[in-house]
Biopython code that builds the backbone (N, CA, C, O; Angstrom):
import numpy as np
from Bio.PDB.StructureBuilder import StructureBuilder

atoms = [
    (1, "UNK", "N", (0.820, -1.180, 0.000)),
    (1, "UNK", "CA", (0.000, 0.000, 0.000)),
    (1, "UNK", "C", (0.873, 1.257, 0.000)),
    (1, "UNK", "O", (0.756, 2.216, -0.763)),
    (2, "UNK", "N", (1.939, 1.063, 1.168)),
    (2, "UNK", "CA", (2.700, 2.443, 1.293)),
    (2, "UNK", "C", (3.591, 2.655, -0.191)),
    (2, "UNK", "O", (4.163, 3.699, -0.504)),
    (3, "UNK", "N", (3.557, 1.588, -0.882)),
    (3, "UNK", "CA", (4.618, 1.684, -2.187)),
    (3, "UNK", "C", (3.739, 1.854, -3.626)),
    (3, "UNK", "O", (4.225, 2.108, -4.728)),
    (4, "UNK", "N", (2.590, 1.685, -3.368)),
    (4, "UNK", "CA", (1.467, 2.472, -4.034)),
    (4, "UNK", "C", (1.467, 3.723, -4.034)),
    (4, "UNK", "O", (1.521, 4.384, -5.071)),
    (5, "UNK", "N", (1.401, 4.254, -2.776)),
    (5, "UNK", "CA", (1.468, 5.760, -2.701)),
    (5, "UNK", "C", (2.437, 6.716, -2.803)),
    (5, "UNK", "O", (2.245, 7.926, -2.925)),
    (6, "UNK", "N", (3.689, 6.031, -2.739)),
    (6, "UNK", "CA", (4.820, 6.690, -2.918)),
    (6, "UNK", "C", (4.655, 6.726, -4.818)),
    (6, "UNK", "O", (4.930, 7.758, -5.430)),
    (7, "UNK", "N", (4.335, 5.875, -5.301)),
    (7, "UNK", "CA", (4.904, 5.462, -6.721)),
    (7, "UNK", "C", (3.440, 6.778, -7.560)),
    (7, "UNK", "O", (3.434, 6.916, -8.783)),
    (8, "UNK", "N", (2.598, 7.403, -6.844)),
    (8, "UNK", "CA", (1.242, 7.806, -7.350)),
    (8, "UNK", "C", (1.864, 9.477, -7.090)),
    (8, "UNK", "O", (1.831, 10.417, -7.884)),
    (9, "UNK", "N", (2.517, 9.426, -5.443)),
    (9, "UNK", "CA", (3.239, 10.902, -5.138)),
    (9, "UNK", "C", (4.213, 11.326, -6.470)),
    (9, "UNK", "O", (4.010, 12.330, -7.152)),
    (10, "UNK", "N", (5.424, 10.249, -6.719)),
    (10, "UNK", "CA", (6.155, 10.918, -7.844)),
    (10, "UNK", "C", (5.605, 10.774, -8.972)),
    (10, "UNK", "O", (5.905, 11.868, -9.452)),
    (11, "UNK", "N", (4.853, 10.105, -10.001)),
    (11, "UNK", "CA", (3.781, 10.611, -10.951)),
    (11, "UNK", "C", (3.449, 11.902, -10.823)),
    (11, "UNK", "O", (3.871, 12.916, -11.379)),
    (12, "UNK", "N", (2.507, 11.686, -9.887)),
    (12, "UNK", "CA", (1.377, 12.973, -9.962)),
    (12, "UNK", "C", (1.947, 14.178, -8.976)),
    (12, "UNK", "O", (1.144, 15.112, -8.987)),
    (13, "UNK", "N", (2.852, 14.383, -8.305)),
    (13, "UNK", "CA", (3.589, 15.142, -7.259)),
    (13, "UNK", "C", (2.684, 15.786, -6.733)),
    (13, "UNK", "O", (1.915, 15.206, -5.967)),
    (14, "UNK", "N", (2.521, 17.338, -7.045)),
    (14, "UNK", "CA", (1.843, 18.450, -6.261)),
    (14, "UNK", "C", (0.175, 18.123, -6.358)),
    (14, "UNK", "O", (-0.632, 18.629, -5.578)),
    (15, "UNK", "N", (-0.166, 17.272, -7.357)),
    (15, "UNK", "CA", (-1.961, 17.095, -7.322)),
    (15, "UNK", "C", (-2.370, 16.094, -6.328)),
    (15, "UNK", "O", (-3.497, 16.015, -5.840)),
    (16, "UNK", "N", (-1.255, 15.250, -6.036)),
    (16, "UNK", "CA", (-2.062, 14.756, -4.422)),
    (16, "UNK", "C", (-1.695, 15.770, -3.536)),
    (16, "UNK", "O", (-1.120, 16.850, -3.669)),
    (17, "UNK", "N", (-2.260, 15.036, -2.420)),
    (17, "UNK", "CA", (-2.689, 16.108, -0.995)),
    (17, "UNK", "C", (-1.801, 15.092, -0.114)),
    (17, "UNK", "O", (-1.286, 14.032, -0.471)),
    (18, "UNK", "N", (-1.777, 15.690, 1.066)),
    (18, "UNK", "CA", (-1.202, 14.956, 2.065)),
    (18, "UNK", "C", (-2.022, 14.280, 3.104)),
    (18, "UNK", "O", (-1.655, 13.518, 3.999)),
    (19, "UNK", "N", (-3.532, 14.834, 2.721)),
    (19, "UNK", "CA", (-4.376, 14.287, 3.883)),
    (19, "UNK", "C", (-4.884, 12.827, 2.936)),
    (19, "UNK", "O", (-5.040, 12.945, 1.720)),
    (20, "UNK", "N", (-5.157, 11.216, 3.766)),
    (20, "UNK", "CA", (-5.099, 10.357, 3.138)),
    (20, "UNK", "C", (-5.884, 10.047, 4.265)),
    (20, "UNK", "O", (-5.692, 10.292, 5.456)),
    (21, "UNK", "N", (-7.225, 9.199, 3.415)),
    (21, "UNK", "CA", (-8.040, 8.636, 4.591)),
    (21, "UNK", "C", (-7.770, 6.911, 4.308)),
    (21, "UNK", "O", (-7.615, 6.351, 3.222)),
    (22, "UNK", "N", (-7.776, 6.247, 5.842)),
    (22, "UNK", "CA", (-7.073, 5.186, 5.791)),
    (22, "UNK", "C", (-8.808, 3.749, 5.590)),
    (22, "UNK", "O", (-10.007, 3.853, 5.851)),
    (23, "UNK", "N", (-8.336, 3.140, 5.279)),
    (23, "UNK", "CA", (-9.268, 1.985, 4.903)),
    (23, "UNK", "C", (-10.321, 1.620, 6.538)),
    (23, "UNK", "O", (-9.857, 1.177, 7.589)),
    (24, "UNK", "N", (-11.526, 1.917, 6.309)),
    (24, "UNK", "CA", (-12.311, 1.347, 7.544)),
    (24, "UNK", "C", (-12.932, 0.441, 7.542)),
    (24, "UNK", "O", (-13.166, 0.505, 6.335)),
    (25, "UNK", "N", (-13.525, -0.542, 7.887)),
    (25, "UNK", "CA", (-14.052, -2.016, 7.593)),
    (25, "UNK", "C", (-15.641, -1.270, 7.990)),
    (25, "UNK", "O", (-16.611, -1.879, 7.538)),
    (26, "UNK", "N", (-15.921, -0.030, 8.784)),
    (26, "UNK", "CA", (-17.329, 0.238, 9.851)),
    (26, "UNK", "C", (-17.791, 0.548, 8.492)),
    (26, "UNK", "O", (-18.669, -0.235, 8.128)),
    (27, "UNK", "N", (-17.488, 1.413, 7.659)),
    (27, "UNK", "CA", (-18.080, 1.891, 6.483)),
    (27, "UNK", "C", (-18.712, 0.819, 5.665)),
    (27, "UNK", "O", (-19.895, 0.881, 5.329)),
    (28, "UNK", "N", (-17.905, -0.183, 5.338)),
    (28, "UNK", "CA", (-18.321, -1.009, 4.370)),
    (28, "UNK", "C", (-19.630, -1.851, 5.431)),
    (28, "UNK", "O", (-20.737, -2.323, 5.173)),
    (29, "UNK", "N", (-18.853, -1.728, 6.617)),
    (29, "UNK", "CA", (-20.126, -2.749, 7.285)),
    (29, "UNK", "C", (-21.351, -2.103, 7.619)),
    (29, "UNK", "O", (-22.368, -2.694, 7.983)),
    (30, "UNK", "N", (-21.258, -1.204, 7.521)),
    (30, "UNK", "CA", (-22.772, -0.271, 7.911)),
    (30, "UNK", "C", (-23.226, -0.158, 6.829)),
    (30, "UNK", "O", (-24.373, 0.284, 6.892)),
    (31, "UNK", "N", (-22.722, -0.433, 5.340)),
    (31, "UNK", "CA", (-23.664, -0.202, 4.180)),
    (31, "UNK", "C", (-24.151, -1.609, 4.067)),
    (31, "UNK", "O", (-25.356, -1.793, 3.893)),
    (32, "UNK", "N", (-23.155, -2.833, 4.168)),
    (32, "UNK", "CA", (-23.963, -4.520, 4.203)),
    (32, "UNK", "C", (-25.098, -4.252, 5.215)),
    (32, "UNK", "O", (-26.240, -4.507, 4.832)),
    (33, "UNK", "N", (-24.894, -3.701, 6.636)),
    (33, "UNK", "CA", (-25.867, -4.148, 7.856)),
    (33, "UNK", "C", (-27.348, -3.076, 7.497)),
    (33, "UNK", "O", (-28.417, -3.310, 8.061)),
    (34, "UNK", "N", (-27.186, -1.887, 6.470)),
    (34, "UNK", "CA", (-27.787, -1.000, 6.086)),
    (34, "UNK", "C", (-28.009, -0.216, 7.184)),
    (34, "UNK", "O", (-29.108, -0.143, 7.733)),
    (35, "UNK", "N", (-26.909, 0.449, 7.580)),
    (35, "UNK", "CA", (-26.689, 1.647, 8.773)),
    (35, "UNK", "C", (-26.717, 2.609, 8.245)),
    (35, "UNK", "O", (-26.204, 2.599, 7.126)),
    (36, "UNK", "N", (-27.297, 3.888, 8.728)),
    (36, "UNK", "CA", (-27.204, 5.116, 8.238)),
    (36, "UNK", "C", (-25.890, 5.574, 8.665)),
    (36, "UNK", "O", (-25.205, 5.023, 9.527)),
    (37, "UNK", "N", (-25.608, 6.530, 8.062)),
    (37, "UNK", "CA", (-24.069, 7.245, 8.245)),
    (37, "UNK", "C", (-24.194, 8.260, 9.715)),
    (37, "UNK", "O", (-23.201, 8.877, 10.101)),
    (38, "UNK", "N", (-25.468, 8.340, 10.430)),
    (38, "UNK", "CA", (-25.668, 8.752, 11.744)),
    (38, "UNK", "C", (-25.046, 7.443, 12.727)),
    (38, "UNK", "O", (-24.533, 7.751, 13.803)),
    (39, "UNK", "N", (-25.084, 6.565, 12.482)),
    (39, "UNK", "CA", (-24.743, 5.252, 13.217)),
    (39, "UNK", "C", (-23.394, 5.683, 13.775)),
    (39, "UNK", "O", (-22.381, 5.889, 13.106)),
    (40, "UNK", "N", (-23.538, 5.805, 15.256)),
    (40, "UNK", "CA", (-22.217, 5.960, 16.321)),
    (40, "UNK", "C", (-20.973, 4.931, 15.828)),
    (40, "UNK", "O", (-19.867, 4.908, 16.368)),
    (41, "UNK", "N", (-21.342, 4.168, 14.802)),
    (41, "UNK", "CA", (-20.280, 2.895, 14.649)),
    (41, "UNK", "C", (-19.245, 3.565, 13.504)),
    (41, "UNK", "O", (-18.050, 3.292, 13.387)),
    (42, "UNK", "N", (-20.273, 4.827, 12.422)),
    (42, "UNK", "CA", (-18.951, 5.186, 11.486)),
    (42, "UNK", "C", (-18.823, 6.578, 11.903)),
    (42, "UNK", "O", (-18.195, 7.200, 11.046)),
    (43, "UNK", "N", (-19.191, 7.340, 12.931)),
    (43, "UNK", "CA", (-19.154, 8.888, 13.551)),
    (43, "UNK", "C", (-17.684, 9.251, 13.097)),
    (43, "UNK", "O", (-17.545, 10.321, 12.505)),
    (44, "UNK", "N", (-16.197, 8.188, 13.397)),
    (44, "UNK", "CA", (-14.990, 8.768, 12.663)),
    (44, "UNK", "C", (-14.574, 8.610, 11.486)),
    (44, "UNK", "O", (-13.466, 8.972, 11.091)),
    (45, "UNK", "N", (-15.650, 7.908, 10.644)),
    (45, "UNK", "CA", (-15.224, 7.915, 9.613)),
    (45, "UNK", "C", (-15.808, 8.873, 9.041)),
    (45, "UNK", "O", (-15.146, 9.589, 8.289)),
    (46, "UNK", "N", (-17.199, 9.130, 9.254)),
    (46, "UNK", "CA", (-17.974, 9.814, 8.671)),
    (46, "UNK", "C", (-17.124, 11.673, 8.930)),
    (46, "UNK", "O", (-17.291, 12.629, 8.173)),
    (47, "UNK", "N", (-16.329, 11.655, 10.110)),
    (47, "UNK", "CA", (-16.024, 13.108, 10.438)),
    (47, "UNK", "C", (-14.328, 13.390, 9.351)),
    (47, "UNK", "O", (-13.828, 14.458, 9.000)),
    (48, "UNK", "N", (-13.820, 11.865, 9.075)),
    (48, "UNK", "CA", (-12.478, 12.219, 8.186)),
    (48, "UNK", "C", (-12.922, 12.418, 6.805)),
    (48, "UNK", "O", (-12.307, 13.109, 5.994)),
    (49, "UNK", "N", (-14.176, 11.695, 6.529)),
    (49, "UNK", "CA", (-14.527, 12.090, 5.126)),
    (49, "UNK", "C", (-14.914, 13.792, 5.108)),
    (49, "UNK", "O", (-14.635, 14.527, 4.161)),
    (50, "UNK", "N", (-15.458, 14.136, 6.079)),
    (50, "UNK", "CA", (-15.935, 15.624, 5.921)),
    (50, "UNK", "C", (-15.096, 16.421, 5.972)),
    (50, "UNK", "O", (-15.084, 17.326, 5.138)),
    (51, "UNK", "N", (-14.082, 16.337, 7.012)),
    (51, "UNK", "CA", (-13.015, 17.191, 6.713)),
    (51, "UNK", "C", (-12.423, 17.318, 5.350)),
    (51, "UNK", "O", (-12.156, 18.314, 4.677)),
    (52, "UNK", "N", (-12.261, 15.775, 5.077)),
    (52, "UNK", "CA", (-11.382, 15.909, 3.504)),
    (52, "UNK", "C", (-12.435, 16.336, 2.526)),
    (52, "UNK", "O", (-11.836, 16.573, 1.477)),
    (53, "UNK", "N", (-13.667, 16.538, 2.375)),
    (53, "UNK", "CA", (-14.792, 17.619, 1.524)),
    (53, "UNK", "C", (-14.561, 18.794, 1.738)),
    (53, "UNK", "O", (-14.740, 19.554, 0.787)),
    (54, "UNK", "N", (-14.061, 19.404, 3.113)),
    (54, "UNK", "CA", (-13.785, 20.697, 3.664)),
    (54, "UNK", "C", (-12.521, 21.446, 2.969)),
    (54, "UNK", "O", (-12.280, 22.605, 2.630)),
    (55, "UNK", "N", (-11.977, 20.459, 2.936)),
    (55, "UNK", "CA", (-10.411, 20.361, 2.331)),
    (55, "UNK", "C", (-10.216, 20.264, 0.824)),
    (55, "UNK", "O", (-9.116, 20.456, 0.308)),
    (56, "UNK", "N", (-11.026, 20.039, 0.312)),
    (56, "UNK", "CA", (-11.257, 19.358, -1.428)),
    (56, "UNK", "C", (-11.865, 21.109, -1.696)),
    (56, "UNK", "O", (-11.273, 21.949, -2.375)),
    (57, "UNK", "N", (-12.829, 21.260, -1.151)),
    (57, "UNK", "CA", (-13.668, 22.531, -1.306)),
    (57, "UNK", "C", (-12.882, 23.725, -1.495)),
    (57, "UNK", "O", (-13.031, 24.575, -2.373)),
    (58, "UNK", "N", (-11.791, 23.681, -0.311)),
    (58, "UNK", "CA", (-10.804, 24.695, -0.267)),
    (58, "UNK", "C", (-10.072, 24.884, -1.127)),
    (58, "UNK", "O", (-9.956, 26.045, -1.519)),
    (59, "UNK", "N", (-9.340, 23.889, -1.721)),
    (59, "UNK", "CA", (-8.208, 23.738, -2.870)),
    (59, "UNK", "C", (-8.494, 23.860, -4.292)),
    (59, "UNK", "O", (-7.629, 24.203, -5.098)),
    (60, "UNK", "N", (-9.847, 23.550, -4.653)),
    (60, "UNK", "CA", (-10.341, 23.581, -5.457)),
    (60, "UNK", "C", (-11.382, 24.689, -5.767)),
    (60, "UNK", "O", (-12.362, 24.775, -5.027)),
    (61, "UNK", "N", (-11.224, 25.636, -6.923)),
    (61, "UNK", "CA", (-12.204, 26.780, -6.848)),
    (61, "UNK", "C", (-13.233, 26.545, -7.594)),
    (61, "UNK", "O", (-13.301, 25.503, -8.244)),
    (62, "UNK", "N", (-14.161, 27.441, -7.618)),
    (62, "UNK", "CA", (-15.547, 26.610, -7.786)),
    (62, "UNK", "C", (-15.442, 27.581, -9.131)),
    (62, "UNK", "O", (-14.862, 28.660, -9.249)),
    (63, "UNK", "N", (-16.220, 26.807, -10.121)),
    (63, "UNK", "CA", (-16.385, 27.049, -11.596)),
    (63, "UNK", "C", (-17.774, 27.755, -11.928)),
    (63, "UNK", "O", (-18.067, 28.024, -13.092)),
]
sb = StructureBuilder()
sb.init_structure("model")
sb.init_model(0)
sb.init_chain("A")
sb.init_seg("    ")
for serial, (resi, resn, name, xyz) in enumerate(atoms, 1):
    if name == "N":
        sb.init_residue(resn, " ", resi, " ")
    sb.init_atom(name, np.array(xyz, "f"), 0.0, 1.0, " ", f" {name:<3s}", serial, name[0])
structure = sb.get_structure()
């Protein structure tokens, strides 16, 4: 994985970001168990995805 990302950094250099959200198993399992994204089980996943929207929003200017 980490040699994935190194090999994607020198390709693409400055168009990745440094913020990287890491693989959660709650996500995938709350969409099989059909959990809403309110479900206390993905609350940190659900808060790293928003930041990185917060963050996407910022870097990117709106058209």
């Amino acid at each position: 994985m980490a040699e994935q990302r190194d090999a994607i950094r020198r390709i693409l250099a400055v168009l990745v970001w440094d913020q990287a959200v890491r693989l959660r198993t709650t996500l995938a399992e709350a969409d099989t168990d059909a959990q809403p994204l309110t479900d206390s089980r993905v609350a940190d996943s659900r808060a790293t995805y928003e930041l990185l929207a917060q963050a996407f929003l910022k870097a990117v200017p709106a058209q």
